[in-house]
C-alpha positions, -999 to 999 in steps of 0.1 A, spaced: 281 -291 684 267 -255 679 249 -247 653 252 -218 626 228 -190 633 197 -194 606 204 -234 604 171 -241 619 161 -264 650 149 -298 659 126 -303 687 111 -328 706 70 -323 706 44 -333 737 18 -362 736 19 -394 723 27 -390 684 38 -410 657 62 -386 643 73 -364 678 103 -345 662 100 -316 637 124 -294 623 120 -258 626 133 -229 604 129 -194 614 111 -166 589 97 -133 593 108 -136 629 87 -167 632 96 -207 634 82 -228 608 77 -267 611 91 -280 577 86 -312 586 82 -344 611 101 -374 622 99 -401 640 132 -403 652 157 -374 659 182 -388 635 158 -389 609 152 -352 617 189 -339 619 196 -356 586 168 -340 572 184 -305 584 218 -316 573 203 -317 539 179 -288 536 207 -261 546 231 -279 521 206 -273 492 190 -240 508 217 -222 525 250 -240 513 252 -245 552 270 -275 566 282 -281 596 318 -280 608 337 -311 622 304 -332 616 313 -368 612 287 -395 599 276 -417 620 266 -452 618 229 -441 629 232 -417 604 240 -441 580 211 -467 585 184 -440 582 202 -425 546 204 -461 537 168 -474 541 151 -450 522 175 -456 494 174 -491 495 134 -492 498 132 -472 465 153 -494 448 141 -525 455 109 -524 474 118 -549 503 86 -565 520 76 -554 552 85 -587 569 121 -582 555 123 -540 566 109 -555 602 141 -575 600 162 -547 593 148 -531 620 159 -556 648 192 -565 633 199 -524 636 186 -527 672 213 -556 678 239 -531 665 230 -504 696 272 -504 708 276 -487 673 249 -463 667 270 -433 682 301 -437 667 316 -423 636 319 -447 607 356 -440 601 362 -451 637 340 -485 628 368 -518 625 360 -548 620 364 -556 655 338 -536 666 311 -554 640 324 -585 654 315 -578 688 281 -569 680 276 -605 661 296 -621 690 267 -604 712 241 -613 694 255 -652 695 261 -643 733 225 -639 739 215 -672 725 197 -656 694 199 -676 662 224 -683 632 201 -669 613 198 -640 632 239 -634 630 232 -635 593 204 -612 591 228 -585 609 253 -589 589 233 -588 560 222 -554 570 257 -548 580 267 -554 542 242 -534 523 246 -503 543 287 -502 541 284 -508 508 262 -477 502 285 -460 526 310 -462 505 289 -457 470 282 -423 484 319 -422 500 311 -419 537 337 -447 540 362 -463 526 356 -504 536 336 -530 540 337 -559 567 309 -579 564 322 -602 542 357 -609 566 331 -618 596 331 -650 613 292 -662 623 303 -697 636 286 -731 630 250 -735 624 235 -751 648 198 -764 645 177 -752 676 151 -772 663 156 -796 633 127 -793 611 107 -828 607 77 -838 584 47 -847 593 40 -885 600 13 -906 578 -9 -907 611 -11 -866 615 -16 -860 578 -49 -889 578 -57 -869 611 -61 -838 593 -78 -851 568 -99 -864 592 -104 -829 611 -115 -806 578 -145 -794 600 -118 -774 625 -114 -744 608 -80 -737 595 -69 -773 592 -72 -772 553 -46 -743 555 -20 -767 569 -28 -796 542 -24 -765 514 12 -763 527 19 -797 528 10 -805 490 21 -777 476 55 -771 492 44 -734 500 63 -713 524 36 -696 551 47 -663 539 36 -673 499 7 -686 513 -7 -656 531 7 -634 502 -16 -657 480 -42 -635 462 -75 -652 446 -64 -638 414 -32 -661 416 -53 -689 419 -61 -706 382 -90 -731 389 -94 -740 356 -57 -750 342 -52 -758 379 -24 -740 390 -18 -711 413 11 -684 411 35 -672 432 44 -634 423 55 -627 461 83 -650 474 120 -646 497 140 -655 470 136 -651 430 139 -689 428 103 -691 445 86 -669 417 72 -701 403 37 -719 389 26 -747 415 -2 -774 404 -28 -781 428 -25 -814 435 -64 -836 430 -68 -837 468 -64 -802 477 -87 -790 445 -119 -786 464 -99 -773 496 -88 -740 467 -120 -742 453 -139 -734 487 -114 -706 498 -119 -692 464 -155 -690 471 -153 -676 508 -148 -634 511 -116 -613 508 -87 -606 481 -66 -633 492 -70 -673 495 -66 -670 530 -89 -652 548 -111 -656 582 -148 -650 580 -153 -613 572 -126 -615 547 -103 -602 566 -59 -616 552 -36 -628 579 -3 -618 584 23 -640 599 16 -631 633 -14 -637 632 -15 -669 613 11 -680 640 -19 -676 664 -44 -700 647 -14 -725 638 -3 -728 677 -37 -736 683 -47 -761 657 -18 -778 671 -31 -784 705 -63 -799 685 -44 -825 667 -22 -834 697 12 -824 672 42 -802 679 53 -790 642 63 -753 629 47 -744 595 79 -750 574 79 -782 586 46 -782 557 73 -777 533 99 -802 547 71 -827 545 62 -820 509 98 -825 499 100 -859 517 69 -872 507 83 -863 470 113 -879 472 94 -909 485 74 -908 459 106 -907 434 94 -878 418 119 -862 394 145 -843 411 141 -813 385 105 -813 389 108 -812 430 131 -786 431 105 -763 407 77 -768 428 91 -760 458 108 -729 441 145 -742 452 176 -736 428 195 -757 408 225 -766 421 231 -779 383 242 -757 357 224 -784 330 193 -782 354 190 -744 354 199 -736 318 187 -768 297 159 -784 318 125 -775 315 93 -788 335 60 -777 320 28 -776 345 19 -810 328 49 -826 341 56 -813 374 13 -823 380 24 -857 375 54 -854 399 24 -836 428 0 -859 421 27 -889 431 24 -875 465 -10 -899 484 
């Protein structure tokens, strides 16, 4: 599509940059870079808008795309509600599994075509949780599209994700591997896999963990960074793992997790040292299956149903539960300390 004469330019710089495209405006018979991109969408939205507000310019015929869409969308939806950057990483590849639509104009988009792309993405042996995390993405952005009235429906909702089936049921950790780690505190690490297992933690509240969460005294620590608002919560450290805390709040860094130099670990990185305590202990177990073990050693334990579901920052299925029920840190102690 040509372009108005004074609308400015995009172009594509040399070299190995972070932001390669810049949009160019001409003055005093000279281009001016206004600013950089790193993506060309980015920067041809960015034009769309400055000759709008500018030069009441806009260009004839032009039809949003869904491309276009995603990169108005993000910034909007990042301002608003600060996602973390585990959660815009999944954005990211959920956008990548929606490639077939990038081009097209969102009035063309039916729901057939956003079923293909989940039907794809099942195609390729990928996850139910990765069909949900696409149409997740697929929700939030039509329904900004049509806030700002780009378009006129929304799909998601109508489409079909299948059964979910386990790739890998979650199990808990036997008697034997729990002594064994006790047994193998000396292996660095290993006291970060029996803090998940009495507390109920997910890895990601874990490594978000600062040391100013961490209440030695009343015994407690807090979880201000969580996947769901259920998991903002209080957990008591249970006796056993008191001196494990206590340690890590005495070693370097911000956070309770830290290597030598104090340096945190993301989940990638934490994945590492996990795989490879693993092979030490002779055990095959993924990090939520910490979680899924401290949920089955509760109920083993009998501890109260309303106290489990606190600790491990699930939420009431029970209206009386939510509303009415309340579990101090004294009580829901007594329910961690059941756990041997």
């Amino acid at each position: 599509m040509r372009k108005p004469n004074g609308y400015g330019s995009v172009k594509k710089l040399t070299g190995n940059r972070r932001r390669p495209f810049v949009f160019l405006v001409s003055q005093e018979g000279k281009q001016r870079p206004l600013a950089y991109f790193c993506t060309q969408i980015e920067a041809e939205i960015y034009a769309a808008d400055y000759n709008k507000k500018h030069n009441n310019k806009i260009l004839s015929g032009h039809e949003i795309t869904f491309a276009e869409l995603y990169y108005r969308w993000l910034p909007f939806h990042i301002d608003k509600y600060q996602p973390a950057k585990t959660t815009l990483c999944s954005y990211k590849v959920a956008f990548q599994h929606c490639l077939s639509l990038h081009e097209m104009p969102l009035i063309k988009i039916k729901y057939h075509h956003l079923q293909r792309v989940i039907d794809d993405v099942k195609r390729k042996g990928l996850s139910y949780s990765s069909c949900k995390k696409v149409r997740s993405l697929l929700s939030l952005m039509f329904k900004y599209g049509i806030m700002m009235e780009y378009c006129n429906k929304n799909y998601a909702g109508l489409l079909n994700l299948g059964r979910n089936k386990a790739v890998r049921p979650h199990k808990p950790f036997t008697r034997q591997k729990i002594n064994k780690l006790w047994s193998n505190l000396h292996i660095e690490g290993i006291d970060t896999i029996l803090i998940l297992i009495y507390t109920g933690m997910r890895v990601g509240e874990l490594l978000n963990l600062t040391k100013d969460n961490v209440y030695l005294r009343q015994k407690y620590l807090k979880i201000t960074k969580s996947k769901t608002l259920s998991g903002l919560r209080s957990i008591p450290i249970h006796d056993k793992i008191f001196p494990l805390i206590q340690r890590r709040i005495n070693s370097p860094g911000k956070y309770l997790i830290a290597d030598e130099q104090g340096n945190s670990y993301n989940y990638s990185r934490y994945r590492t040292l996990w795989n490879k305590l693993m092979k030490q202990i002779n055990a095959k177990y993924s990090t939520h299956d910490c979680r899924h073990t401290c949920a089955t050693l509760l109920d083993n334990a009998e501890a109260n149903p309303n106290a489990k579901r606190r600790i491990l920052g699930h939420s009431g299925g029970d209206i009386t539960d939510k509303t009415y029920t309340h579990k101090n840190l004294k009580q829901l102690r007594k329910a961690i300390n059941k756990i041997k």
